[in-house]
N, CA, C and O atoms as CSV, one atom per row, in Angstrom:
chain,resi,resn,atom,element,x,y,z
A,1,UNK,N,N,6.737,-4.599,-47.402
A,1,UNK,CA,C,7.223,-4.013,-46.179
A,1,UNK,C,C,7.444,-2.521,-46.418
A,1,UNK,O,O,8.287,-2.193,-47.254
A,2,UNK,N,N,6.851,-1.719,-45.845
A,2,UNK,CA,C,6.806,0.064,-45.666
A,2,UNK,C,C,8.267,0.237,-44.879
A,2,UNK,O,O,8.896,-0.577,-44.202
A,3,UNK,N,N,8.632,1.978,-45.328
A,3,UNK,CA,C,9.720,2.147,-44.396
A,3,UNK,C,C,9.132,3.509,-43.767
A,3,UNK,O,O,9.772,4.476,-43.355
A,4,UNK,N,N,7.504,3.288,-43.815
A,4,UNK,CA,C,6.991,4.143,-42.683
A,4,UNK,C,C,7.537,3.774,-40.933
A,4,UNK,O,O,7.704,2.594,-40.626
A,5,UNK,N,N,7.732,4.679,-40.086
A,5,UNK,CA,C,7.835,3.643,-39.078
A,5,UNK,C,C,6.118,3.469,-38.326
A,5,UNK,O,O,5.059,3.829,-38.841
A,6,UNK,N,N,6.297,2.896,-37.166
A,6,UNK,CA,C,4.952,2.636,-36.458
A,6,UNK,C,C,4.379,3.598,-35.876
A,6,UNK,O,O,5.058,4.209,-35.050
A,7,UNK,N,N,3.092,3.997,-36.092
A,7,UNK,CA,C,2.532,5.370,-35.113
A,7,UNK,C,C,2.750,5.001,-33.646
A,7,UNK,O,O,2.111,4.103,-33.098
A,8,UNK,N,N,3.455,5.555,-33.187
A,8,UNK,CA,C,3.055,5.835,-31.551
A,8,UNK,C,C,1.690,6.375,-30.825
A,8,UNK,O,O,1.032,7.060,-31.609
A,9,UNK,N,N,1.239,6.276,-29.845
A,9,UNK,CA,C,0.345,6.567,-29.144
A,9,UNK,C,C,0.552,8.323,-28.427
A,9,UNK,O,O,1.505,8.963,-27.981
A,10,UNK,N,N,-0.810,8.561,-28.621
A,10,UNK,CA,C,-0.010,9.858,-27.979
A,10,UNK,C,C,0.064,10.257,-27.127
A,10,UNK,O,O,-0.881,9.965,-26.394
A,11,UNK,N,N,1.336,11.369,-26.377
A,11,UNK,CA,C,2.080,11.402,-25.452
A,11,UNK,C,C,1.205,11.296,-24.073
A,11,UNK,O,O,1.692,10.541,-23.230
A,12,UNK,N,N,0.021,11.927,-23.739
A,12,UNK,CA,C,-0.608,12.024,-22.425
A,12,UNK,C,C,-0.738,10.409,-22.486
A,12,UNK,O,O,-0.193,9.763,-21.591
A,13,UNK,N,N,-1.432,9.748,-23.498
A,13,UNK,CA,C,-1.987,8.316,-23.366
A,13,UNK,C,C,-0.730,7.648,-22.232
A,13,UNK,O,O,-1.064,7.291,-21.102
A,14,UNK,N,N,0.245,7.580,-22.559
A,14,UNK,CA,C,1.816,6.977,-21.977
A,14,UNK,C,C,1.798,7.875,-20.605
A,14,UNK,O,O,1.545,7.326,-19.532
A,15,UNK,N,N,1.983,8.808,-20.657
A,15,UNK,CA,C,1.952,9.116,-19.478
A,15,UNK,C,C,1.173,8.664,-18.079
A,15,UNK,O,O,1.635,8.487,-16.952
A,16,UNK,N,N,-0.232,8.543,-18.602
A,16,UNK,CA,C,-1.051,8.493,-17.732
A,16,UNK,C,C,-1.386,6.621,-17.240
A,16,UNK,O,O,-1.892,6.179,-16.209
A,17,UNK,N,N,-0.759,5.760,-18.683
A,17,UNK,CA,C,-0.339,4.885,-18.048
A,17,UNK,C,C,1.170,4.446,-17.045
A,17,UNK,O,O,1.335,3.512,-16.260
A,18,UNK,N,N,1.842,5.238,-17.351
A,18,UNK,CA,C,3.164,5.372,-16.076
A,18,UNK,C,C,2.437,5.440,-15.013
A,18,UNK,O,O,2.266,4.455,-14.295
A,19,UNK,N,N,1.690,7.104,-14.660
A,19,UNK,CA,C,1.800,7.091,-13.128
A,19,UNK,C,C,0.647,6.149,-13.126
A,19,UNK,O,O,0.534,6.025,-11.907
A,20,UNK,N,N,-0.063,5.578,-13.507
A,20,UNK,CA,C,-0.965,4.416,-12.934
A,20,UNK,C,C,0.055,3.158,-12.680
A,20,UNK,O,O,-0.112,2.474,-11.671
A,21,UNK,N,N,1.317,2.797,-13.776
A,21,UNK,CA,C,2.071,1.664,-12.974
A,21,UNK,C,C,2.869,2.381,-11.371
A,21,UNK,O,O,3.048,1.685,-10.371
A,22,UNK,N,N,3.238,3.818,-11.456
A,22,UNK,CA,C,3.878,3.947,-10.147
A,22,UNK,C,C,2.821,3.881,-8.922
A,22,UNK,O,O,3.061,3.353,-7.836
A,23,UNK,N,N,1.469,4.583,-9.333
A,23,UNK,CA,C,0.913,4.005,-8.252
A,23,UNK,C,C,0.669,2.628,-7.811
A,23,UNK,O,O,0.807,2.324,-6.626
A,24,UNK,N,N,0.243,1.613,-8.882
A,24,UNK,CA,C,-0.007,0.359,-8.467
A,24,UNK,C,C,1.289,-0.246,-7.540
A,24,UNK,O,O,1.137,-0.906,-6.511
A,25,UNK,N,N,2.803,0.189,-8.234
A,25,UNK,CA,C,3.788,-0.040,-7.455
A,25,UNK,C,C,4.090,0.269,-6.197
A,25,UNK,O,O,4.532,-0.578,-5.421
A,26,UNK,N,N,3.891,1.470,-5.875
A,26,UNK,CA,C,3.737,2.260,-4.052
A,26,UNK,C,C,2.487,1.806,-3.744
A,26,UNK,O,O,2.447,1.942,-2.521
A,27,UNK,N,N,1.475,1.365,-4.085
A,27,UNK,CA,C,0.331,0.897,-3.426
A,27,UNK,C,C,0.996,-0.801,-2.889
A,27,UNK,O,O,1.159,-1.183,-1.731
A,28,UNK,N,N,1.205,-1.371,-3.852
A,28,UNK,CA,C,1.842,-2.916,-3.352
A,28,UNK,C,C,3.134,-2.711,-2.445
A,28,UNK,O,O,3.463,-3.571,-1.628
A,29,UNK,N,N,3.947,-1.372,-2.651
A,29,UNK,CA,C,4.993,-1.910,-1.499
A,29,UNK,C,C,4.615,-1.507,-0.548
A,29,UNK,O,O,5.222,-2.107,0.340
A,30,UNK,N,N,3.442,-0.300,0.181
A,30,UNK,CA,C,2.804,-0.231,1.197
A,30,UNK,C,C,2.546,-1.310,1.829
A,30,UNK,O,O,3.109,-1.754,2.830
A,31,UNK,N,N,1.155,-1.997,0.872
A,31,UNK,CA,C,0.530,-3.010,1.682
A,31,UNK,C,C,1.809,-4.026,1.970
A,31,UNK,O,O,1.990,-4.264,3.164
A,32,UNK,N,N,2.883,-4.771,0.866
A,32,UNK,CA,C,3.686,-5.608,1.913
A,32,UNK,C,C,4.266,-4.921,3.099
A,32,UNK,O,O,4.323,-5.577,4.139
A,33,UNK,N,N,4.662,-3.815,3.096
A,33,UNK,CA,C,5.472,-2.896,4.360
A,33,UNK,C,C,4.188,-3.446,5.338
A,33,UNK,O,O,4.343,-4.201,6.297
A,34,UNK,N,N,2.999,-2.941,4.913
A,34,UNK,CA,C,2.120,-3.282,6.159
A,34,UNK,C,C,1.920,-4.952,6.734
A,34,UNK,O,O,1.814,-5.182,7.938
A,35,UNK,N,N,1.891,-5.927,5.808
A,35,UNK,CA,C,1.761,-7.308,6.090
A,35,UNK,C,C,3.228,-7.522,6.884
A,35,UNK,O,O,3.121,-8.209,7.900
A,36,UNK,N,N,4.357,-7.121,6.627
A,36,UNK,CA,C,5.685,-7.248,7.075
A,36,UNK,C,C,5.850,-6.827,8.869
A,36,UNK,O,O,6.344,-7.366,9.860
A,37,UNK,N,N,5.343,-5.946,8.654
A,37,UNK,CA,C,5.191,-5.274,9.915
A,37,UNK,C,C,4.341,-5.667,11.316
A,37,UNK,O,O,4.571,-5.744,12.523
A,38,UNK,N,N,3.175,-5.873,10.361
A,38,UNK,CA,C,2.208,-7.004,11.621
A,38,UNK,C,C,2.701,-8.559,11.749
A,38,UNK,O,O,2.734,-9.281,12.745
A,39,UNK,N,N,3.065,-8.818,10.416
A,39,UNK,CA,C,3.724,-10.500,10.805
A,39,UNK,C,C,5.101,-10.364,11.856
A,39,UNK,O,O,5.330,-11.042,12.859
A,40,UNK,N,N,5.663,-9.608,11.456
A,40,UNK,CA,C,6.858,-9.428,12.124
A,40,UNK,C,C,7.054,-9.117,13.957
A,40,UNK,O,O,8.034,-9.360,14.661
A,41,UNK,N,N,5.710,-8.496,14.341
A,41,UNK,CA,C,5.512,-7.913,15.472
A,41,UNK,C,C,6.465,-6.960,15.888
A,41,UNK,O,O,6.947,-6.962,17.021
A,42,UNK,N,N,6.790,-6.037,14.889
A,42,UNK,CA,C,7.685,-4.506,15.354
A,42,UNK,C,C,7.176,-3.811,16.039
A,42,UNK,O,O,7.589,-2.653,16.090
A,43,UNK,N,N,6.191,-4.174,16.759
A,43,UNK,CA,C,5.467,-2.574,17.222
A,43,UNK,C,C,5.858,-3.184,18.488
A,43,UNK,O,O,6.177,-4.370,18.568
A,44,UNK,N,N,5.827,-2.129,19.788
A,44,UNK,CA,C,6.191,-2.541,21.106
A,44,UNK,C,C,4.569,-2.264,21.996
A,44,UNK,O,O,3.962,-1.242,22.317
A,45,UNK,N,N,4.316,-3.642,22.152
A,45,UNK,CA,C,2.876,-3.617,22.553
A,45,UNK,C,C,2.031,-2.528,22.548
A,45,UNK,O,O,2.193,-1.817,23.540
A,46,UNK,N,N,0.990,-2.060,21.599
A,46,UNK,CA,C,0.830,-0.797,21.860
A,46,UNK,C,C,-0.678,-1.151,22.563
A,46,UNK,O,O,-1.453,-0.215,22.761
A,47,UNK,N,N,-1.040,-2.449,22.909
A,47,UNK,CA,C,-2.422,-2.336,23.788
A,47,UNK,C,C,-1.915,-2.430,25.363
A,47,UNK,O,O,-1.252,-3.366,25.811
A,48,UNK,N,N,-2.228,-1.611,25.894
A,48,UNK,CA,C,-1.562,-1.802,27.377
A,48,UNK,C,C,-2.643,-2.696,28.588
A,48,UNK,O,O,-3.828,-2.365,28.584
A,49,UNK,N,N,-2.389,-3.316,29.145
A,49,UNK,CA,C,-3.594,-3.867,29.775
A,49,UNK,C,C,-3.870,-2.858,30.888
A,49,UNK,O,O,-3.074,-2.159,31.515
A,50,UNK,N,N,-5.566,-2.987,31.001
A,50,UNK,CA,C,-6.095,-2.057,32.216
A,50,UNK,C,C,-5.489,-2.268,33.586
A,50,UNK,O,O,-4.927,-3.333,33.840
A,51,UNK,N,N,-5.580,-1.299,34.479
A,51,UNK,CA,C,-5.168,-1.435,36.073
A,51,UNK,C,C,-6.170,-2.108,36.827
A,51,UNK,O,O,-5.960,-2.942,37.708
A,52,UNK,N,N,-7.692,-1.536,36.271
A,52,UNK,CA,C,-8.645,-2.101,37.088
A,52,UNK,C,C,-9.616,-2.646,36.159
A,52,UNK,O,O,-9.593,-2.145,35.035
A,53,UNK,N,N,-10.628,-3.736,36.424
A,53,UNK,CA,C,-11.320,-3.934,35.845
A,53,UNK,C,C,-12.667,-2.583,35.070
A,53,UNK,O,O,-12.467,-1.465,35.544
A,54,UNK,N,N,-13.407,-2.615,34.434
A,54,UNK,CA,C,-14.122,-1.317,34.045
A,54,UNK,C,C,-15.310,-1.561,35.223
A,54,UNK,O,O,-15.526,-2.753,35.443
A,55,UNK,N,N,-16.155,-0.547,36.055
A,55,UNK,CA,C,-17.121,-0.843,37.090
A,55,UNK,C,C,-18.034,-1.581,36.611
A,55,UNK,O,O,-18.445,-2.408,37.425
A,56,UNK,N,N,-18.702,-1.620,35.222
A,56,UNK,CA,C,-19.699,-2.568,34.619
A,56,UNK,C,C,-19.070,-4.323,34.970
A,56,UNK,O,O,-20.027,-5.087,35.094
A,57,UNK,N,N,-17.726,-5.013,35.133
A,57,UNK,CA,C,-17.639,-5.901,34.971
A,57,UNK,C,C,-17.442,-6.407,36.724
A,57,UNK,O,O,-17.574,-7.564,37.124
A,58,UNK,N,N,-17.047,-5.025,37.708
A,58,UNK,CA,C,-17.010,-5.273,39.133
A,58,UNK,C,C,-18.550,-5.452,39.594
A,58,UNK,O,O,-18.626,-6.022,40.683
A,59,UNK,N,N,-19.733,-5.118,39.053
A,59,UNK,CA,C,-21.060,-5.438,39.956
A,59,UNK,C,C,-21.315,-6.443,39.829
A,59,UNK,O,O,-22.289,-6.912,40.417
């Protein structure tokens, strides 16, 4: 048994795996925010129905 300690990796290597976990993390709480949101039906109807039919469907 050595009382070298263990090489570490070097510093950019770590880094650049962080912001790849923070993105994967804000990428997944987006998409649930987005699944949450359409399951949920928060939005206040945003398709409005027409007044009149369009003239292609009156001839």
């Amino acid at each position: 048994m050595t009382t070298q300690p263990r090489p570490r990796p070097p510093a950019c290597r770590r880094d650049r795996d962080h912001r790849t976990t923070v993105l994967a993390a804000l990428l997944l709480a987006a998409s649930a925010a987005a699944v949450a949101y359409v399951l949920l039906g928060v939005h206040d109807n945003p398709v409005q129905p027409a007044e009149a039919p369009p003239q292609a469907v009156r001839d």
